[in-house]
N, C-alpha and C positions, 0 to 999 in steps of 0.2 A: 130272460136275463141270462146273460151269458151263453159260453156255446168254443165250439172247437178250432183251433185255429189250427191252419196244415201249412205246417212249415214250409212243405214243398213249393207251397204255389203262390207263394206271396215274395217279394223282396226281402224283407227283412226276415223271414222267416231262411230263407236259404242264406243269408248271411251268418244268423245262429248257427244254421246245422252244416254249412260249409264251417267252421272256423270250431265247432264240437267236436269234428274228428270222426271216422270210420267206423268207431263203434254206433254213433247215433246213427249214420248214413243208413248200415245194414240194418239196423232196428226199423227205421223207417220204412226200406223198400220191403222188411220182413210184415209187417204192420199191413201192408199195399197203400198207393198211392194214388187215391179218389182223384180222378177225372173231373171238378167241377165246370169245367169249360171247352169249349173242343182245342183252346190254345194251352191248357194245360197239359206240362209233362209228367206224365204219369207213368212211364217206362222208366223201366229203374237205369237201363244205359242212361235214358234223357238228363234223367235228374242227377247222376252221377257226371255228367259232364257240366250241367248247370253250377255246381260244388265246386269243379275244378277249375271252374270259370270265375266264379266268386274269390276262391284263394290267389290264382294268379293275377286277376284286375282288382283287390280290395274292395270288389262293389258288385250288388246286382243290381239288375232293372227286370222286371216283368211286365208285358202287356198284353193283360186281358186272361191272364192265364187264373187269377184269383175269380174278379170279377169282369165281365164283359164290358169292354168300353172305362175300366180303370187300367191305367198305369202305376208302376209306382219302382221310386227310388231308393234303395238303401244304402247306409254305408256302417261298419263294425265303429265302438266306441270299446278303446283298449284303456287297460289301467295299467299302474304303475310296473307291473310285472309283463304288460306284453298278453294279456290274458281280455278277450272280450268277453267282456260285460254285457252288450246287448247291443243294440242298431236304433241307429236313427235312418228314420224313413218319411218320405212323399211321397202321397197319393192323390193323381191329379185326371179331372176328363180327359181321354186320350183325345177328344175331338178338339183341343184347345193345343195340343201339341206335335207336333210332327215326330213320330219313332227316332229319326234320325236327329233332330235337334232336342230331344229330351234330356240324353245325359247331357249336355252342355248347360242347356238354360237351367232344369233342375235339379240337374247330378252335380253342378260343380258346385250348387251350395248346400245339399244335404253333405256332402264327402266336405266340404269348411265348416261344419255344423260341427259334426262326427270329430275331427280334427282338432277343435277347439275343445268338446268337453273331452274326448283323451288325454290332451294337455293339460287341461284342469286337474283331471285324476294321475297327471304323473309322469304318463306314457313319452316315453322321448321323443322330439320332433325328426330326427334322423332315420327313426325307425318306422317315421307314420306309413302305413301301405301309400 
């Protein structure tokens, strides 16, 4: 029961530590960066572009980097100040979805998900990522 989750290599987990800021970043690569998978980024350049990625498109996607043969979709849920709270995420067989039509079919309704409870909490619609 229970057990460790690595920010690094899941979606929603680099939406957290993308949107925490620099200090967590270096904590993390300082920590090192377990290799679960051989599609895991475990180089700290990797994962620091994975971040930058995350901030400038409001979202990740990972596949197969957590678990082999999962995907998954996240998007940040902000409150009333602009401040995330945490991520809503999809995790689906990648053998059921094509890489390239993933974020469409289930990116564009985790990130409406995310969207809606922000709104709920406050967050202004003008400002949604």
């Amino acid at each position: 029961i229970g057990g460790r989750y690595l920010l690094h290599a899941d979606a929603a987990g680099k939406v957290l530590a993308a949107f925490a800021g620099e200090s967590l970043w270096k904590r993390l690569i300082k920590e090192g960066l377990e290799k679960l998978t051989p599609k895991t980024h475990a180089a700290a350049a990797d994962f620091r572009t994975d971040l930058q990625r995350v901030l400038k498109q409001g979202f990740a996607e990972e596949h197969g980097e957590y678990i082999p043969g999962i995907q998954c979709f996240a998007a940040p849920v902000f409150d009333y100040r602009g401040t995330v709270l945490g991520a809503v995420s999809c995790s689906v067989l990648a053998m059921h979805y094509e890489k390239d039509d993933f974020g469409e079919t289930i990116g564009s309704k985790v990130r409406a998900c995310a969207r809606e409870i922000s709104l709920a909490l406050g967050y202004q619609e003008q400002a949604y990522v």
